[in-house]
DOTORGU-608870 format. One record per residue (C-alpha): residue number from 1; residue in one letter; x, y, z. Coordinates in steps of 0.2 Angstrom, whole numbers, padded with zeros to 4 digits, m for minus. Example, Ala and Ser with C-alpha at 12.3 -4.5 7.8 and 13.67 -1.06 7.14 Angstrom:
<rs>
k, r, u, v, w
1, A, 0062, m0022, 0039
2, S, 0068, m0005, 0036
</rs>
This chain:
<rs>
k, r, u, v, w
1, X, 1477, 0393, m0067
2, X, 1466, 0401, m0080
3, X, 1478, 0394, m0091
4, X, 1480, 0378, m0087
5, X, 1467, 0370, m0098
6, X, 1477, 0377, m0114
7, X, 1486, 0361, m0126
8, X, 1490, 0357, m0141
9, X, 1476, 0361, m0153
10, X, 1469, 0370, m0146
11, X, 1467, 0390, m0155
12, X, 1472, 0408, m0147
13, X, 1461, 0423, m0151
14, X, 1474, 0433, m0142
15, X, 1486, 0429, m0154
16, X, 1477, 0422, m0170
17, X, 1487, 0406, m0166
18, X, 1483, 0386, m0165
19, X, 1494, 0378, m0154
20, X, 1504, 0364, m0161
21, X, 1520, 0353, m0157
22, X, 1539, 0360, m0157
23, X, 1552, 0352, m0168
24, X, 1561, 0338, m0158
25, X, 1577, 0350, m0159
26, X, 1569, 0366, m0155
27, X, 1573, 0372, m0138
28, X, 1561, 0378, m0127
29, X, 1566, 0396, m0120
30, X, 1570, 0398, m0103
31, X, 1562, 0405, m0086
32, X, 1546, 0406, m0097
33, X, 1529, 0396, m0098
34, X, 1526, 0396, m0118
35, X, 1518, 0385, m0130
36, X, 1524, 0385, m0149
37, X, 1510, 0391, m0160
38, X, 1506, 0391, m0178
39, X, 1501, 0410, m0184
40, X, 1484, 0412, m0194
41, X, 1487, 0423, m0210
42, X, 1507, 0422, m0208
43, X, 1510, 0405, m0206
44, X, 1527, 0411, m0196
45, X, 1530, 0399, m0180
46, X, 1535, 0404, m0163
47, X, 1536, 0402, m0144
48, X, 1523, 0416, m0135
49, X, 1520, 0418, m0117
50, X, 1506, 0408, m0110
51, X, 1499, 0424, m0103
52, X, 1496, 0433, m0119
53, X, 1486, 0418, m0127
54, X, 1468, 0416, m0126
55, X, 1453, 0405, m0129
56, X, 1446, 0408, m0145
57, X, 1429, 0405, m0144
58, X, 1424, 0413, m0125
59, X, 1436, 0430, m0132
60, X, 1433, 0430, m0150
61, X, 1418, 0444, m0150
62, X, 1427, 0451, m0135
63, X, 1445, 0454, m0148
64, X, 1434, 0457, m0163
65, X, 1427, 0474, m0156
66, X, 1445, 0480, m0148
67, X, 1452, 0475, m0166
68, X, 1448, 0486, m0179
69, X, 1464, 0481, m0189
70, X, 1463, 0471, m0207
71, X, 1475, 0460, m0203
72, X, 1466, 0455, m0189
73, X, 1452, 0451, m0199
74, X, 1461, 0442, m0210
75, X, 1467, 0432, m0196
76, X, 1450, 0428, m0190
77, X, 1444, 0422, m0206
78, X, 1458, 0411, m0208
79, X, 1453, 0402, m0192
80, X, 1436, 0402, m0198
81, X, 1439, 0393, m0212
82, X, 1452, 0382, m0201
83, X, 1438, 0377, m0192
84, X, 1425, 0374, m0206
85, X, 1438, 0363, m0216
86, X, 1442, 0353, m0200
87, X, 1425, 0351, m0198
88, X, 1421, 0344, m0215
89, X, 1436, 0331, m0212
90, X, 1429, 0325, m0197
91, X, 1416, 0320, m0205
92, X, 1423, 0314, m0221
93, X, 1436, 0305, m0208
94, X, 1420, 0296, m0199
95, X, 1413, 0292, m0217
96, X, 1427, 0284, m0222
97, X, 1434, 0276, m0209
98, X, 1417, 0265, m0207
99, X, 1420, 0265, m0229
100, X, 1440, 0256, m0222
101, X, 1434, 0246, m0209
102, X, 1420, 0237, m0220
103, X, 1436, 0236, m0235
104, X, 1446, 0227, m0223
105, X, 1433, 0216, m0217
106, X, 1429, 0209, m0233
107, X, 1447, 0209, m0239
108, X, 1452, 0199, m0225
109, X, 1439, 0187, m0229
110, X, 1443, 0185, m0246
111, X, 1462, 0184, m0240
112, X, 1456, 0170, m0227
113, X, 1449, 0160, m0242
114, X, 1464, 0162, m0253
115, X, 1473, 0157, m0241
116, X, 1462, 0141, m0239
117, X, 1463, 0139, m0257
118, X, 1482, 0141, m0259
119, X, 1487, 0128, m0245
120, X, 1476, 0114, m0253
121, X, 1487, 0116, m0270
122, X, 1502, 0118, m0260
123, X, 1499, 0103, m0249
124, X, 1493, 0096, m0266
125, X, 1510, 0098, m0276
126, X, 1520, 0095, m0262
127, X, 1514, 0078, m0264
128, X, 1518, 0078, m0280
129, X, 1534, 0083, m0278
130, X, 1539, 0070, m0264
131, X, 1534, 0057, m0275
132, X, 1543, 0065, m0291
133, X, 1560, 0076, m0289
134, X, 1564, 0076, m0271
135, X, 1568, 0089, m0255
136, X, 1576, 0098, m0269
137, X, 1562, 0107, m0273
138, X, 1553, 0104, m0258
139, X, 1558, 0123, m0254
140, X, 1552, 0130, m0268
141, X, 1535, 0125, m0266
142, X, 1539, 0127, m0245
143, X, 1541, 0148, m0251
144, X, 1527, 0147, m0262
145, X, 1517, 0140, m0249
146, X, 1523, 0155, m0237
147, X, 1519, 0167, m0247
148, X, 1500, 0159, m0252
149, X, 1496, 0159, m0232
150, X, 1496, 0179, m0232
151, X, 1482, 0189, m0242
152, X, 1490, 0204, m0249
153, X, 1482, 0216, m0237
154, X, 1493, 0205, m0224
155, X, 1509, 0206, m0233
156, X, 1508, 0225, m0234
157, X, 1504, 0228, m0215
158, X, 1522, 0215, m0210
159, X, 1533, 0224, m0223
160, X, 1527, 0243, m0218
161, X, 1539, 0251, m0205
162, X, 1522, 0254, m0196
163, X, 1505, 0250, m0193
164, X, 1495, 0264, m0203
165, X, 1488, 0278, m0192
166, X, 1498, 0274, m0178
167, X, 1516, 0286, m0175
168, X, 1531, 0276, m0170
169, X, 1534, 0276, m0152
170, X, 1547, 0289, m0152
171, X, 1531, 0300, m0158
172, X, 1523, 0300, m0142
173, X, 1537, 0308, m0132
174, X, 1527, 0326, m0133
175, X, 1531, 0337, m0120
176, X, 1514, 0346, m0120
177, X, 1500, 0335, m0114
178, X, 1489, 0334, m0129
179, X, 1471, 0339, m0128
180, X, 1455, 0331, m0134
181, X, 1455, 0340, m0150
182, X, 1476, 0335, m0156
183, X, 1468, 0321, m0169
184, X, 1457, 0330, m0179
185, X, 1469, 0347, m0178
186, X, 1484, 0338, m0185
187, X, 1472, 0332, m0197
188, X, 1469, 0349, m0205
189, X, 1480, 0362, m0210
190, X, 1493, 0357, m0197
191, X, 1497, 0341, m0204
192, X, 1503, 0349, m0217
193, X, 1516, 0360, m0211
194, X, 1533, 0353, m0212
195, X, 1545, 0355, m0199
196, X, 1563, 0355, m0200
197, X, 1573, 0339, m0207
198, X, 1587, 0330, m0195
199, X, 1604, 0336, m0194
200, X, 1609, 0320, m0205
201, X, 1596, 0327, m0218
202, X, 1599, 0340, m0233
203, X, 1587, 0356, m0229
204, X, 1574, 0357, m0243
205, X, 1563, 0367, m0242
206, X, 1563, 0384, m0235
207, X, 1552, 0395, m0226
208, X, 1543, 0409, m0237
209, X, 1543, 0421, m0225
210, X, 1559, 0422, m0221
211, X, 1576, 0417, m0232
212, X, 1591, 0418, m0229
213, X, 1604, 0424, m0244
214, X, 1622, 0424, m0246
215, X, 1630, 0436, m0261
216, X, 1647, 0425, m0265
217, X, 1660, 0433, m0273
218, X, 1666, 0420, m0286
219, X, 1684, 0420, m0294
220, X, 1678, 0409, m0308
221, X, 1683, 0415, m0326
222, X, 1665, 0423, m0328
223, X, 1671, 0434, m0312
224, X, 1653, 0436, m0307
225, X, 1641, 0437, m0292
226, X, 1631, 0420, m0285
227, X, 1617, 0422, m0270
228, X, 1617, 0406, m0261
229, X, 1604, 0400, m0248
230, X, 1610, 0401, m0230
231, X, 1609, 0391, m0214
232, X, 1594, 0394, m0207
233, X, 1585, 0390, m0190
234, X, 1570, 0399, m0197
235, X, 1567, 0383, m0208
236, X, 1547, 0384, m0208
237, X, 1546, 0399, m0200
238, X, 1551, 0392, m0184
239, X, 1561, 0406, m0172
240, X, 1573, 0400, m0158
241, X, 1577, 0416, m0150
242, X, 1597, 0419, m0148
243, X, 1603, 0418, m0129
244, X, 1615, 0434, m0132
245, X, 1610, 0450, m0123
246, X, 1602, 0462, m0138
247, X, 1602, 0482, m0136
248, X, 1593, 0492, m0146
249, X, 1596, 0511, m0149
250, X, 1582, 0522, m0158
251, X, 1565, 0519, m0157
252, X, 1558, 0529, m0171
253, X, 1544, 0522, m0185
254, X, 1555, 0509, m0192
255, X, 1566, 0504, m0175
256, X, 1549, 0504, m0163
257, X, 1542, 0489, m0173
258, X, 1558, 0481, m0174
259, X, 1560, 0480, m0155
260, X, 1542, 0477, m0155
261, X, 1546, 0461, m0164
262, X, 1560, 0456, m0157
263, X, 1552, 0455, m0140
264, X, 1538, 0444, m0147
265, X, 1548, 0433, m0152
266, X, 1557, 0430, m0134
267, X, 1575, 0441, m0135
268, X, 1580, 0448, m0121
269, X, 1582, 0468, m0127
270, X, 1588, 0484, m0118
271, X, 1581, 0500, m0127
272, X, 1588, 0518, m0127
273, X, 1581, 0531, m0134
274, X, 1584, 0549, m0137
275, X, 1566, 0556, m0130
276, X, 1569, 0544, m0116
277, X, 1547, 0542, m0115
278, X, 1550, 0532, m0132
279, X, 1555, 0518, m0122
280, X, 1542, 0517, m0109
281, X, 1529, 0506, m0120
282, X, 1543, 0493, m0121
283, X, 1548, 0491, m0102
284, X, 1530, 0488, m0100
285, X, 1532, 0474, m0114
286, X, 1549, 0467, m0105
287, X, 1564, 0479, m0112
288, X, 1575, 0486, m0099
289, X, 1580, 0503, m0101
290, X, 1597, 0509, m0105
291, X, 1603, 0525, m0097
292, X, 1616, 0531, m0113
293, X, 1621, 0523, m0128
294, X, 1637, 0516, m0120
295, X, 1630, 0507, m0104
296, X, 1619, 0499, m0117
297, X, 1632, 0493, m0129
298, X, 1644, 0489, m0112
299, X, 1628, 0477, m0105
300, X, 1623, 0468, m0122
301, X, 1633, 0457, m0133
302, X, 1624, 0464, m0148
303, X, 1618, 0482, m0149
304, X, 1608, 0487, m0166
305, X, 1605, 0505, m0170
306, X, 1592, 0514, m0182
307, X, 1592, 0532, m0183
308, X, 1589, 0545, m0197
309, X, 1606, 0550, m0206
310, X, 1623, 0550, m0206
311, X, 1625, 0565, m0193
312, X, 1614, 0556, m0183
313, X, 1622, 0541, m0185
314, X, 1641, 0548, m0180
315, X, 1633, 0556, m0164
316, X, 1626, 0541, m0158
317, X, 1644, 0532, m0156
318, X, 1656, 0546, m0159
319, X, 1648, 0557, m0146
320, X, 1646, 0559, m0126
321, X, 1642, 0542, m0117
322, X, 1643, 0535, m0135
323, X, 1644, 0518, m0143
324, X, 1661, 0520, m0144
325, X, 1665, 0522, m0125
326, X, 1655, 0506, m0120
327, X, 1665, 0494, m0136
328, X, 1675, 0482, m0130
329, X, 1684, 0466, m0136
330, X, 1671, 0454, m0142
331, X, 1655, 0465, m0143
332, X, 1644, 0470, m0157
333, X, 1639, 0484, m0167
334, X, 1624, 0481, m0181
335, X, 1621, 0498, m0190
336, X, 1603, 0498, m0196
337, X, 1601, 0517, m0202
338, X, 1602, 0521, m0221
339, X, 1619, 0531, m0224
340, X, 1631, 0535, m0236
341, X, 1646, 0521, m0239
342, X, 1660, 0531, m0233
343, X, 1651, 0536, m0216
344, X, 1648, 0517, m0212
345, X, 1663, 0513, m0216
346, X, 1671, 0527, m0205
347, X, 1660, 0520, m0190
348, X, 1667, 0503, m0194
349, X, 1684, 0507, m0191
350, X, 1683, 0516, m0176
351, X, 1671, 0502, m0169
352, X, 1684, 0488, m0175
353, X, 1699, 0498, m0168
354, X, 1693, 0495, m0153
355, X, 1691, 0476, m0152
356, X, 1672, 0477, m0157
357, X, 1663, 0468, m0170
358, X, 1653, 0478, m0183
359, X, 1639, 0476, m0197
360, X, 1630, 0486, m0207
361, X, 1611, 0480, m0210
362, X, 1600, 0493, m0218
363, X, 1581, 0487, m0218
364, X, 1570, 0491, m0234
365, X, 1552, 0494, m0230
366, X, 1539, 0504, m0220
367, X, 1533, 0508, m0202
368, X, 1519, 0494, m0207
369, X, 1531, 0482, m0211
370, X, 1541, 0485, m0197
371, X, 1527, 0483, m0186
372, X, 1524, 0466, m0199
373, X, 1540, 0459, m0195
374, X, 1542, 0459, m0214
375, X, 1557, 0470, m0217
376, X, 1571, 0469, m0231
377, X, 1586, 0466, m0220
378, X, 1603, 0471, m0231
379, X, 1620, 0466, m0223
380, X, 1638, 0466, m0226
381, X, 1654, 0466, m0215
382, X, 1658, 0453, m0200
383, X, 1649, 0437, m0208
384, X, 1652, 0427, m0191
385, X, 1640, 0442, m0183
386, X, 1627, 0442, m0197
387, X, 1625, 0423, m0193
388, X, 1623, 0428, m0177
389, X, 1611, 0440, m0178
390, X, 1600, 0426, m0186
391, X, 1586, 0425, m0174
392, X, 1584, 0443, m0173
393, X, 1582, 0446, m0193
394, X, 1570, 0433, m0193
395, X, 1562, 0441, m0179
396, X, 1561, 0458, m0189
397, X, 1558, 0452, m0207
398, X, 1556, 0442, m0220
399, X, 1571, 0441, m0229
400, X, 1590, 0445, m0226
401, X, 1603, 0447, m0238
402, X, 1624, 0445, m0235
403, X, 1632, 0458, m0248
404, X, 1650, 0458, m0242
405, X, 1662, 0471, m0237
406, X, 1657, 0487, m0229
407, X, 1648, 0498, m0238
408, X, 1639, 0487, m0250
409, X, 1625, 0486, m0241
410, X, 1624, 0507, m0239
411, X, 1626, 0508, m0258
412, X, 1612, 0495, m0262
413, X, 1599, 0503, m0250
414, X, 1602, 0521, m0257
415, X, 1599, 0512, m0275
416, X, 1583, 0504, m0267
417, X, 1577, 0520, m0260
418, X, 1583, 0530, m0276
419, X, 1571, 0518, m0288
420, X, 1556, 0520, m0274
421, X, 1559, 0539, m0272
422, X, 1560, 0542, m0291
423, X, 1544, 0532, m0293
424, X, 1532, 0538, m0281
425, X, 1535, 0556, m0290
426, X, 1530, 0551, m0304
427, X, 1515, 0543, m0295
428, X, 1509, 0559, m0289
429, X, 1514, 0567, m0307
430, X, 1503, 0554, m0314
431, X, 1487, 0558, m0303
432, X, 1489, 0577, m0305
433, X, 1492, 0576, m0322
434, X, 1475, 0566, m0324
435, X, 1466, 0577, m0314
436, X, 1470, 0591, m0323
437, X, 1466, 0586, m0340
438, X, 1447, 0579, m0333
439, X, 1452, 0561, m0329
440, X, 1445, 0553, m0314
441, X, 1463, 0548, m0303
442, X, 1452, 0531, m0296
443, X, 1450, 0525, m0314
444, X, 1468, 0528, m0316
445, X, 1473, 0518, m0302
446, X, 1459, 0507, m0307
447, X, 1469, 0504, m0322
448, X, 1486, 0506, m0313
449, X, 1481, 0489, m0302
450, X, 1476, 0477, m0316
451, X, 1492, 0480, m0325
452, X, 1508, 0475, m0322
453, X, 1516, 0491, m0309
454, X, 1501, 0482, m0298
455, X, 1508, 0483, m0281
456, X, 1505, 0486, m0263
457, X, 1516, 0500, m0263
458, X, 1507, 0509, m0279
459, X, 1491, 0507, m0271
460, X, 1495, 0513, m0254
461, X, 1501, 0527, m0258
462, X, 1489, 0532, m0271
463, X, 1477, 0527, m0259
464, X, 1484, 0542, m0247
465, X, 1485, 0552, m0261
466, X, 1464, 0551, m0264
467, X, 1460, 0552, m0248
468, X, 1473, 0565, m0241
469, X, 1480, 0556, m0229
470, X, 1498, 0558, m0227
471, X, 1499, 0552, m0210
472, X, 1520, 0545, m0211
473, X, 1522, 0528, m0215
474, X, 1540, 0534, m0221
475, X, 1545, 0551, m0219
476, X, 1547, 0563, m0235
477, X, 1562, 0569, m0228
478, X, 1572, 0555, m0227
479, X, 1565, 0549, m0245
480, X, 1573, 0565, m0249
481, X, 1589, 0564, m0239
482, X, 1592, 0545, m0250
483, X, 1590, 0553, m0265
484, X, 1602, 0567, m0261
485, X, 1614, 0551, m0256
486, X, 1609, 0542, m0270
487, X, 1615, 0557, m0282
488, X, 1630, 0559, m0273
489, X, 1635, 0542, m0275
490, X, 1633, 0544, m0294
491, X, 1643, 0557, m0295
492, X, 1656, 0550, m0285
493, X, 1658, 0535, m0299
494, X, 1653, 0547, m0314
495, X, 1639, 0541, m0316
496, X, 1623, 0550, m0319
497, X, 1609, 0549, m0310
498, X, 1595, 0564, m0319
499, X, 1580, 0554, m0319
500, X, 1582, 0553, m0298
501, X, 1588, 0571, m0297
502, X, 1571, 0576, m0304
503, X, 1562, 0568, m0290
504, X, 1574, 0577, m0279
505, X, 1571, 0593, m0284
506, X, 1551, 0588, m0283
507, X, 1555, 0583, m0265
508, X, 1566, 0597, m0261
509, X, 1549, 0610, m0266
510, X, 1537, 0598, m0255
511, X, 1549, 0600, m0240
512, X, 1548, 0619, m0243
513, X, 1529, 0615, m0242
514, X, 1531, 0610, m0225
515, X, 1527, 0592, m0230
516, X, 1546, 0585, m0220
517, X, 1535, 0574, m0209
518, X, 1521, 0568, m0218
519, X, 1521, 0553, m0229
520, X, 1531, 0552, m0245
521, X, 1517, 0553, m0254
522, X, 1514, 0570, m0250
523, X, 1524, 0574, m0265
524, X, 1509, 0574, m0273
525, X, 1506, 0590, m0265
526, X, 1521, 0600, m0273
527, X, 1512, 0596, m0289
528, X, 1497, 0607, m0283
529, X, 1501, 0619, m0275
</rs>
């Protein structure tokens, strides 16, 4: 009942949200009350439980104090300013619609008399003419007296489609009750937000949180490679959940935000995990719990997995109460751990063998942006399953690319990680290399942010690096265990690769520092020590 009062316009502390209307063709889920809201500070779109939105001003000190977080700041000042702008625009709104009214008024006067003043000359020529050439152009001055009895204002209003400031009748079909404050909300910042076109129109314009892309192989005489945009039901950052059963297996830094995100956004997820505890937080969040491996793969239409190599990785369905044993005909397999080619592509033919489905979809990125929803999804394999995986990649990040066959999408992420291993060593050989030689390390990264290696990245991790915090945001080890992949793959084409197995070597005597599960910036300690 609490929640009863809640509407369209109105904004959610609980959520940083405003709520707004769905898209005509946007389902609504099912067995759930949910309003659509419009994030603050994302911009993303999506349905959230009634329950878990908020009133923002009688909560807002209340959330402040619990949330410590910047983002949630962030947030917060983004409704603020919402408000202030809306404000100002109900104001400016008032002004100017006295300012219209009084226009109007005076231009229908003005068209009243021109009227007046164009009937006397018509009536006056079509004496004239009656007298001199006949009915024959008695029509022409008939038009020209039609047109002379509206003022222009008049002759805008009749050929609009619609009265201005009024929405067609179709419009008011809303099927949330709309609440005292919709007009001025829609307004503001709302009115602005596009959403997506009819089927009979061309998608524009896409949303820049989350893109689909397509990699094309082209046989054209240049023989090279095209990425095309994709379809996309996350036009405008707008998320219809997929009805298919999802099962997730592996719930460490990157795969708990990923479930996290993916219940958020209204799937229907089954977690395993291998320190069963793990899953607890998510039943309490509405994940069901999966016994094994295979009773999960054997109750879901699509089970994604994310674990830490590629032993791990064959375990999980080669071994007891595996995958493997709960594939069947028609169900799916999504790969998300960072492995070599030839182990993906092994676990691909075992999973097909047996009737299943299978697709490889490293995810580039941190613990933060998992928990962000703003991943790097990379795919390649069973197309048909990538398209189907849609609302759940848009549910974990912000953009997802199609690579092709099997494999592709293992060699890319270990050339990813390979170029991000390789530069944070010589971060932390930077920093050491200034503090030794009586350089302050801030300046440096002072420097470092106004030039063009500026990024979030570089100043994170020199931000641990200053302030020794290597609390794991992405584990050494596995930076370590990619470049080791990342060398190997090299060598397996000839190709060499010295520059990445430097950083490996600086990785390998970290981990002999017992920096395995800190952060990768604890590099920086192998350089000191």
């Amino acid at each position: 009942k609490k929640f009863a009062s809640l509407s369209i316009g109105d904004i959610s502390i609980g959520r940083r949200s405003i709520i707004v209307n769905p898209p005509k063709d946007l389902k609504k889920p099912r067995g759930k009350k949910c309003f659509f809201v419009k994030f603050f500070g994302t911009e993303d779109h999506a349905w959230i439980k009634v329950e878990q939105l908020k009133p923002y001003h009688p909560h807002k000190e209340e959330m402040i104090k619990i949330n410590k977080g910047k983002r949630f700041q962030q947030a917060v000042d983004a409704v603020e300013e919402f408000l202030r702008k809306t404000k100002g625009k109900d104001q400016a709104s008032s002004h100017n619609s006295n300012e219209e009214k009084n226009r109007r008024n005076s231009s229908e006067e003005r068209g009243k008399q021109s009227a007046g003043e164009e009937k006397r000359k018509a009536s006056l020529s079509e004496g004239k003419l009656k007298k001199g050439t006949g009915e024959g152009k008695k029509r022409v001055s008939s038009v020209s007296s039609e047109r002379g009895s509206k003022s222009p204002l008049k002759r805008a209003q009749d050929q609009s489609p619609r009265k201005r400031g009024r929405p067609p009748k179709d419009e008011k079909d809303l099927t949330i009750p709309e609440s005292s404050t919709v007009k001025r909300v829609m307004t503001g910042t709302v009115a602005g937000f596009k959403w997506p076109p009819s089927v009979s129109e061309p998608v524009k314009d896409s949303d820049p949180h989350f893109h689909h892309f397509l990699l094309s192989q082209t046989e054209k005489e240049t023989g090279s490679t095209s990425i095309q945009a994709a379809d996309s039901t996350a036009v405008n950052g707008s998320i219809t959940p997929t009805d298919k059963k999802i099962g997730f297996l592996g719930l460490g830094l990157m795969g708990s935000g990923i479930v996290s995100n993916l219940l958020k956004m209204g799937h229907t997820v089954t977690v395993w995990n291998r320190t069963a505890e793990k899953c607890d937080l998510f039943i309490q969040e509405g994940a069901r719990l999966g016994r094994t491996p295979a009773e999960v793969v054997s109750t879901c239409d699509i089970t994604f997995a994310c674990v830490s190599d590629p032993k791990a990785a064959k375990d999980l369905v080669l071994g007891p109460s595996g995958v493997l044993q709960g594939i069947r005909p028609g169900k799916c397999y999504v790969d998300m751990s960072t492995v070599d080619a030839d182990t993906v592509t092994e676990l691909a033919q075992v999973i097909v063998s047996r009737g299943g489905r299978f697709l490889e979809a490293p995810v580039s990125g941190n613990q933060q942006l998992s928990n962000d929803g703003m991943l790097v999804i990379l795919a390649a394999g069973d197309r048909g399953l990538y398209e189907d995986c849609s609302s759940c990649f848009q549910a974990m990040g912000k953009t997802s690319f199609f690579l092709g066959e099997v494999g592709n999408a293992a060699k890319m992420m270990l050339i990813v990680n390979m170029v991000q291993g390789s530069f944070m060593a010589t971060i932390a050989e930077g920093l050491t290399l200034a503090q030794v030689t009586g350089q302050s390390q801030q300046t440096l990264l002072d420097i470092l942010n106004q030039g063009q290696l500026a990024s979030i990245f570089l100043d994170q991790k020199c931000q641990n690096i200053l302030q020794g915090n290597f609390k794991p945001d992405f584990y050494l080890k596995y930076i370590q265990k990619d470049l080791r992949l990342a060398i190997a793959l090299g060598d397996s084409v000839n190709h060499p690769t010295p520059m990445a197995a430097a950083a490996n070597e600086v990785y390998k005597r970290a981990k002999a520092l017992d920096q395995s599960d800190n952060d990768m910036s604890a590099v920086y300690r192998a350089y000191i020590h």
